[in-house]
C-alpha positions as CSV (number, residue, x, y, z in Angstrom):
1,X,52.5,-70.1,-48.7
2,X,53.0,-70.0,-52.1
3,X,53.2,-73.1,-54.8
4,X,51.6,-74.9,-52.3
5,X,47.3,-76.3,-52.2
6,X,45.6,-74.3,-49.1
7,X,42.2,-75.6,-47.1
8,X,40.5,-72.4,-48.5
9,X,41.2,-73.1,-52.2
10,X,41.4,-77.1,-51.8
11,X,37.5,-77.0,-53.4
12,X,39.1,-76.6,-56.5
13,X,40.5,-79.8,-56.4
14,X,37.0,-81.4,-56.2
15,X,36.0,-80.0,-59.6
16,X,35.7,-82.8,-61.7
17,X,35.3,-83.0,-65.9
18,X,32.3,-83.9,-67.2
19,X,33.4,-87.5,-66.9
20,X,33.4,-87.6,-63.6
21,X,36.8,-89.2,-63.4
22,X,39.0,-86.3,-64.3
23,X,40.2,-83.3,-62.7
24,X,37.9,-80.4,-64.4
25,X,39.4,-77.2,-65.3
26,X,39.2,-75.8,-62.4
27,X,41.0,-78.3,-60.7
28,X,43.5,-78.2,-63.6
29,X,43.8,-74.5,-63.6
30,X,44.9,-74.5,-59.6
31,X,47.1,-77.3,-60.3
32,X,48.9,-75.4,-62.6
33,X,49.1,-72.2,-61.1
34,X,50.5,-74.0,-58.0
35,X,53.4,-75.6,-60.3
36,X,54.3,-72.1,-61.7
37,X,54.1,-70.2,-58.0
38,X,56.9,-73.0,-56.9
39,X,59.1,-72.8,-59.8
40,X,58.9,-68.6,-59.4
41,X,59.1,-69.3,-55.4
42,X,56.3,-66.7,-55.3
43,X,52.8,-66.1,-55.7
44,X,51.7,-65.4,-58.9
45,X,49.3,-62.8,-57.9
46,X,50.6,-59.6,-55.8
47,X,46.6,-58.5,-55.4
48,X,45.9,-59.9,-51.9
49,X,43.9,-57.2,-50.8
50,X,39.9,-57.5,-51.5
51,X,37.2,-55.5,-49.8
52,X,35.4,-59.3,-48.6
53,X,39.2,-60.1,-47.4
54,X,39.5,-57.0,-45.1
55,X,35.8,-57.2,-44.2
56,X,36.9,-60.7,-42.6
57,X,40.0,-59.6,-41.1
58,X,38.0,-56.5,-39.6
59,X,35.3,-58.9,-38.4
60,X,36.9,-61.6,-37.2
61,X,37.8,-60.7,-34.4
62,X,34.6,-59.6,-33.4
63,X,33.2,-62.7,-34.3
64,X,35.6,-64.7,-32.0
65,X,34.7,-62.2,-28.9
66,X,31.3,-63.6,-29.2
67,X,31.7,-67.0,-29.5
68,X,34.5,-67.8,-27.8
69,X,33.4,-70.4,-25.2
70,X,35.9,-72.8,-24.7
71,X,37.6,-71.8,-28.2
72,X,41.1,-70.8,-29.1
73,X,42.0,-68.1,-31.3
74,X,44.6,-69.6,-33.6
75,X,44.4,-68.2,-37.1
76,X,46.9,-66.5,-36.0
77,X,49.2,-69.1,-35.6
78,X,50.3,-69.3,-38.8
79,X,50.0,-72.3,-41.5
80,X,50.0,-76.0,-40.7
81,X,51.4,-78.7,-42.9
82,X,50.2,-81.9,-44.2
83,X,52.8,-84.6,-42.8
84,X,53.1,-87.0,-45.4
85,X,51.6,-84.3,-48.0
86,X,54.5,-81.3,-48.5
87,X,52.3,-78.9,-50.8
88,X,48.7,-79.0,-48.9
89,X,48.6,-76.2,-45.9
90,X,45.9,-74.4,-44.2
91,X,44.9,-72.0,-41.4
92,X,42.6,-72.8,-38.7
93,X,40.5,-70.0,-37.1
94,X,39.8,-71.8,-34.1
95,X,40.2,-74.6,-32.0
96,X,38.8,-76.9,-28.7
97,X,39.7,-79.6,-27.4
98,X,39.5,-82.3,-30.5
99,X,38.0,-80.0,-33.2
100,X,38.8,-77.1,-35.5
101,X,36.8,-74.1,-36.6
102,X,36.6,-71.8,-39.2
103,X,35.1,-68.1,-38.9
104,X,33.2,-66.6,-41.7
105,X,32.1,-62.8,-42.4
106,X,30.0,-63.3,-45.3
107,X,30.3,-59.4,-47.2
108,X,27.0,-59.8,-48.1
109,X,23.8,-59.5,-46.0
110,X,22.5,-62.2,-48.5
111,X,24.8,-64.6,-48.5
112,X,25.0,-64.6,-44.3
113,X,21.3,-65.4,-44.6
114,X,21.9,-68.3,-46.8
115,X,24.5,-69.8,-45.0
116,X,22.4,-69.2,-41.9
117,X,19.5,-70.8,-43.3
118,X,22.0,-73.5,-44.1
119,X,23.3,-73.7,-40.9
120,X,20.2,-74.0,-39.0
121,X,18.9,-77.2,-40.3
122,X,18.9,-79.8,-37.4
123,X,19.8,-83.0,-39.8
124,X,23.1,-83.3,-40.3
125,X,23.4,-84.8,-43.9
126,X,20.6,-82.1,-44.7
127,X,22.7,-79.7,-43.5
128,X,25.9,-80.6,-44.9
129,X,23.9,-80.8,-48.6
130,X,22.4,-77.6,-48.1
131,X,26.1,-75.9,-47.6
132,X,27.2,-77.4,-50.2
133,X,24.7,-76.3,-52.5
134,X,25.3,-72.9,-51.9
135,X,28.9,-71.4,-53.7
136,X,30.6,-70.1,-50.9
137,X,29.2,-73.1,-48.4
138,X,30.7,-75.6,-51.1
139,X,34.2,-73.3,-49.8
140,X,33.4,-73.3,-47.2
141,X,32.7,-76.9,-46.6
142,X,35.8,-78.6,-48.3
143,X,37.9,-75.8,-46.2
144,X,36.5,-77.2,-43.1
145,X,37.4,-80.8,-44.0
146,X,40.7,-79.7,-45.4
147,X,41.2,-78.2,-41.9
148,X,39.9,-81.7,-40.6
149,X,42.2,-83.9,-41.8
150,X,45.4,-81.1,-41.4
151,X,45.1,-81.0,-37.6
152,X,43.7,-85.1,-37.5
153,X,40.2,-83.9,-35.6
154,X,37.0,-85.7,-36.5
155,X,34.9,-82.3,-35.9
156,X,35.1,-79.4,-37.7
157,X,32.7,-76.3,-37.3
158,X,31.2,-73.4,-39.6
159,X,30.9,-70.2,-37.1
160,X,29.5,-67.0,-39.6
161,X,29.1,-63.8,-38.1
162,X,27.9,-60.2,-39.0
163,X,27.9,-57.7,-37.4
């Protein structure tokens, strides 16, 4: 939805200035872009197709074949609202009982292996760290907590697949 702050580009809020106070400039950047996109109604960019975009539309389905013990498919269920919030939105991939999930096709063989290698550490602060540290965990994480606090769930999970 345009003009309005979505889980998968809500990291950018999290980017601080060298202060560590202030929005940084990428925060500010997104802020902005957001302000124009509702005064123009629309999205200010019309490019919406990217190869790593329609891998994971390809994929994802895939992925969700696999894993999907006890999950719902519901990325296809369009965007969910904050309630008190009227510009923060996001899409859930999937969802069980009280916890959310997001499915990830990583376009490269490398970074599947990192976030694997991320993934597979057994302490959960570790874990979370190591995600973070990577560029697209850091997404991927502040997506998944987005997500967390859209649908009110205390659990939130990371599936990556490749096929």
């Amino acid at each position: 939805m345009s003009g309005n702050f979505n889980s998968s580009s809500i990291w950018k809020l999290t980017k601080l200035a060298r202060n560590k106070k202030d929005f940084g400039q990428v925060a500010l950047t997104y802020i902005q872009e957001k302000k124009f996109e509702r005064r123009l109604g629309r999205y200010l960019s019309s490019d919406v197709k990217a190869r790593p975009l329609d891998w994971g539309n390809v994929c994802e389905p895939l992925a969700f074949d696999r894993i999907s013990m006890g999950w719902k498919l519901t990325s296809v269920d369009g965007y969910r609202k904050h309630p008190q919030i009227q510009c923060w939105t996001g899409i859930k991939d999937i969802e069980k009982d009280f916890e959310i999930g997001d499915i990830k096709c990583p376009y490269t063989l490398n970074s599947f292996c990192q976030l694997y290698e991320a993934l597979e550490i057994k302490d959960d602060t570790e874990m979370i760290e190591a995600l973070k540290s990577l560029q697209d965990g850091y997404k991927y994480f502040y997506q998944l907590v987005s997500g967390a606090i859209l649908e009110g769930v205390q659990r939130a999970t990371l599936a990556i697949f490749c096929p």
